[in-house]
Backbone bond lengths (Angstrom), bond angles and torsions (degrees), N, CA, C in turn:
res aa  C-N    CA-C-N  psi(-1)  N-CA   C-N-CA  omega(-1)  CA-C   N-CA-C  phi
1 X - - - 1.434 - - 1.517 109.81 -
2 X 1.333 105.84 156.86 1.567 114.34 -175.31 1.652 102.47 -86.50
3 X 1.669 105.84 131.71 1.251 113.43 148.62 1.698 142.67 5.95
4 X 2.039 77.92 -61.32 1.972 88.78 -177.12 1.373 108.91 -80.88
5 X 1.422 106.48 -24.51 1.184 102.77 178.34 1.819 139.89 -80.39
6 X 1.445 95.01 -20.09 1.660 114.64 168.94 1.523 100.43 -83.34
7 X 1.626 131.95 -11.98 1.347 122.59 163.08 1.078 102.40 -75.69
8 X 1.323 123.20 -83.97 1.825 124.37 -170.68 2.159 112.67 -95.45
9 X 0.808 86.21 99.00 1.751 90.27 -176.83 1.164 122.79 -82.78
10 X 1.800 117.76 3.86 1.373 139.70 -166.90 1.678 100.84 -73.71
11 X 1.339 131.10 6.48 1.369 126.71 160.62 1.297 113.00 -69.22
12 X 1.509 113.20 -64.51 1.370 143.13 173.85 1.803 106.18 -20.90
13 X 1.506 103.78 -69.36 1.300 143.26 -172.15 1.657 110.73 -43.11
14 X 1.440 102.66 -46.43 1.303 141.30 170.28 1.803 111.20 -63.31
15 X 1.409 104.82 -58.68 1.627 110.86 169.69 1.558 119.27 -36.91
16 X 1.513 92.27 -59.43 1.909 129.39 -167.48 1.755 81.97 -61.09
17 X 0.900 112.18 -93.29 1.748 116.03 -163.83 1.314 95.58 -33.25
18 X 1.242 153.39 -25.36 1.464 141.35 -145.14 1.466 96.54 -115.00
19 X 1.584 111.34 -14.36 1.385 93.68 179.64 1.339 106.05 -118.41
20 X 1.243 113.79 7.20 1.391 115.58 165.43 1.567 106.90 -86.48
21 X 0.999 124.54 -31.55 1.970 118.98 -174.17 1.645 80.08 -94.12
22 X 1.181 160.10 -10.70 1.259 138.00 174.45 1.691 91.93 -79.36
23 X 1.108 137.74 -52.16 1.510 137.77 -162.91 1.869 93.06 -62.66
24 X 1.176 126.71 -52.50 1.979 133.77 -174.42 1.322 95.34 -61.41
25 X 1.452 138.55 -37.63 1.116 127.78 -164.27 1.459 100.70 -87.67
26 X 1.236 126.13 -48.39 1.395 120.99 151.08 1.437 144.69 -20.00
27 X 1.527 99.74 -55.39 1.383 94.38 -175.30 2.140 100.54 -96.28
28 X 0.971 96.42 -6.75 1.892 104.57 -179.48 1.962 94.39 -77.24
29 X 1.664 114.08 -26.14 1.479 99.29 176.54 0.933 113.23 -91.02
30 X 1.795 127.46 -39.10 1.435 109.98 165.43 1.718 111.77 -54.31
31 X 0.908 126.98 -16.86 1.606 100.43 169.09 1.245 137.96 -96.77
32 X 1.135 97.11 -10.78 1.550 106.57 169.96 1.929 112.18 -83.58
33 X 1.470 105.01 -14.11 1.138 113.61 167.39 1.580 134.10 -76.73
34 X 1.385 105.20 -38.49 1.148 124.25 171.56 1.831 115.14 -82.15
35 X 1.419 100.22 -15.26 1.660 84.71 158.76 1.547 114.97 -113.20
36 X 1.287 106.22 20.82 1.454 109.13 171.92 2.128 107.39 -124.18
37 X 1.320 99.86 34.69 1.421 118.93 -177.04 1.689 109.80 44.64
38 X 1.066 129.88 21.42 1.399 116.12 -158.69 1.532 103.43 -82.24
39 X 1.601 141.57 16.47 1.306 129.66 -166.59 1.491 83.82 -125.70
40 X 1.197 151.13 51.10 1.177 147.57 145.74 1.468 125.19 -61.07
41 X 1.613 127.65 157.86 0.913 102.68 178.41 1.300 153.67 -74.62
42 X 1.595 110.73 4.93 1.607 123.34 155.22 1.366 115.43 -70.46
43 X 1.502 117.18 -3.11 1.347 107.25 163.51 1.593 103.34 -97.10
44 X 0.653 139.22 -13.53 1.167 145.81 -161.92 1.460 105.24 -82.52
45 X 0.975 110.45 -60.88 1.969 131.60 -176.91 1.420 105.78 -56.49
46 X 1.766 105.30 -49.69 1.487 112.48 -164.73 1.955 80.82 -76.05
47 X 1.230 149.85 -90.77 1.565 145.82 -133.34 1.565 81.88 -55.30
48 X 1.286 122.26 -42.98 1.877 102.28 -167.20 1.360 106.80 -44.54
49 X 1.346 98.57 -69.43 1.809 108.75 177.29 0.888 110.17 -34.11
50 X 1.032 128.25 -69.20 2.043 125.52 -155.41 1.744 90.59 -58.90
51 X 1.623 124.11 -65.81 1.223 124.67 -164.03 1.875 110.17 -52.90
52 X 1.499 113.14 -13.07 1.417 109.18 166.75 1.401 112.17 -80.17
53 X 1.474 110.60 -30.80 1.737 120.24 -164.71 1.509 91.31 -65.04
54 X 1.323 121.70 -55.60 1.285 130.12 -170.52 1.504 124.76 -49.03
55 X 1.412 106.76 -52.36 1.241 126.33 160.86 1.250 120.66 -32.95
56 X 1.815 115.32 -78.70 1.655 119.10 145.99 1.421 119.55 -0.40
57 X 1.625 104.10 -69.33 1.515 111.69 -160.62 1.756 96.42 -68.61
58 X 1.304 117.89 -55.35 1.695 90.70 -175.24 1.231 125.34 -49.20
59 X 1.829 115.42 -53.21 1.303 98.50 171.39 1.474 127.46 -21.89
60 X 1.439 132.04 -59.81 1.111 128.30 -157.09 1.813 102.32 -91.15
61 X 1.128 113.85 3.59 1.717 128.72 -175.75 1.654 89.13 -97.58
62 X 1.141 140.87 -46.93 1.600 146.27 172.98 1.115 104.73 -55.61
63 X 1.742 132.15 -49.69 1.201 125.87 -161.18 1.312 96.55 -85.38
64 X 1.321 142.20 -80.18 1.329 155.22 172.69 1.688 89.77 -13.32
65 X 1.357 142.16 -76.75 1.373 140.64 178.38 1.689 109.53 -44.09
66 X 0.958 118.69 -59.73 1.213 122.73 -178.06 1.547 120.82 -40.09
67 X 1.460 116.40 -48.42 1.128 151.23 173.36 1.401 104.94 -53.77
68 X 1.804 121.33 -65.75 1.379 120.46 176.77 1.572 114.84 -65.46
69 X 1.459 111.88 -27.66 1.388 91.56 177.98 1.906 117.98 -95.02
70 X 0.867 112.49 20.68 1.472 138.78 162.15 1.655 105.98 -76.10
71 X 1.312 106.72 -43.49 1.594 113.30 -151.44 1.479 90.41 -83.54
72 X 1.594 114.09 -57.65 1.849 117.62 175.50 1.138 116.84 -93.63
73 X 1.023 125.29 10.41 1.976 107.90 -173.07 1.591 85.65 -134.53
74 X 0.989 149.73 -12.84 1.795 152.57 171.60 1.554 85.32 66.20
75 X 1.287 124.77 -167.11 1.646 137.63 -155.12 1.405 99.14 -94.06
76 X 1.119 128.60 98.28 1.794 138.95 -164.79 1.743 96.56 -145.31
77 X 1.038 80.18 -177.48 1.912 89.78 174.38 1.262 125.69 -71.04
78 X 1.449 128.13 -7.55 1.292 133.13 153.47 1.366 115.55 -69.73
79 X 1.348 121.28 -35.65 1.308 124.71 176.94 1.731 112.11 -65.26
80 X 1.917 107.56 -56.01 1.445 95.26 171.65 1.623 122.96 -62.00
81 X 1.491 113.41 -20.68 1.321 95.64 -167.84 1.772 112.79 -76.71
82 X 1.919 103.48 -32.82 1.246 93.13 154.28 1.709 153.78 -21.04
83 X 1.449 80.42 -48.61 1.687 118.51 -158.18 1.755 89.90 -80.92
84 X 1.258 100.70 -36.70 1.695 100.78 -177.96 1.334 116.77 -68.22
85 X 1.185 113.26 -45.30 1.132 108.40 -178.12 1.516 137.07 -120.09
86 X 1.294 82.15 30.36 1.918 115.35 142.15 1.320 123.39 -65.37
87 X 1.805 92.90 -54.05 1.722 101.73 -173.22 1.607 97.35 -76.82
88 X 1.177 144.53 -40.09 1.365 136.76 -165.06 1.878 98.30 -72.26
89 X 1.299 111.86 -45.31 1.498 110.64 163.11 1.322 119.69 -38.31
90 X 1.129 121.48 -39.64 1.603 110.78 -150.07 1.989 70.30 -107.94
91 X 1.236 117.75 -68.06 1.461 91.25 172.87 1.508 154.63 16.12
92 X 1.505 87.95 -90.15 1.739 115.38 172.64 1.909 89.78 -65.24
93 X 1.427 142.88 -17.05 1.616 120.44 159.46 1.069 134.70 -86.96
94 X 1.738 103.43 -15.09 1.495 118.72 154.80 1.450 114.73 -53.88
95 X 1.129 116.26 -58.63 1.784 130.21 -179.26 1.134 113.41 -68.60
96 X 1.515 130.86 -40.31 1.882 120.39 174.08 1.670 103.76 -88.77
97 X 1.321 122.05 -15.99 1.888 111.87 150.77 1.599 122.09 -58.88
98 X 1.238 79.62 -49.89 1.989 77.89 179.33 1.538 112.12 -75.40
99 X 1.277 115.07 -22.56 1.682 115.18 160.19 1.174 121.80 -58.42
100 X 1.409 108.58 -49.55 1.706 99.92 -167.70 1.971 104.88 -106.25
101 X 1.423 116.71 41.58 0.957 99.12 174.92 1.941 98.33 -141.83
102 X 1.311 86.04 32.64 1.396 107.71 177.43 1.383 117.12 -94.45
């Protein structure tokens, strides 16, 4: 750990609190959702969709990136980390296809 940070750790502190009221705000919307029916299955159909549309769109947001940092950074660690997590992308759709078509 850095120096500035074993002096003042109030970043950290800052993280922690932010992900603790992100988790209350969470579970206070699923409930206010579920007694106001909103997880039905037209919600259901419509978040699938979009979360496939989305999916789509990175692929081609990875390649398009991939590509520019090829063009200025030549084959360095931006390039593998790219490259990494392309393959873990397309991955994790190999593994939730073969899940849900079981």
């Amino acid at each position: 750990m850095s120096e500035d940070f074993l002096a003042n750790p109030s970043g950290i502190w800052g993280l922690i609190a932010a992900v603790i009221m992100l988790i209350i705000i969470f579970f206070v919307n699923r409930r206010i959702g579920r007694k106001k029916h909103l997880f039905d299955e037209r919600y259901q159909q419509t978040n699938n969709r979009s979360k496939a549309r989305a999916w789509d769109a990175m692929i081609v947001i990875y390649l398009i990136a991939w590509f520019i940092v090829i063009l200025f950074d030549g084959i360095g660690f931006s390039f593998f980390l790219l490259t990494a997590l392309y393959v873990l992308h397309n991955v994790t759709a190999i593994i939730t296809n073969f899940y849900f078509k079981k």
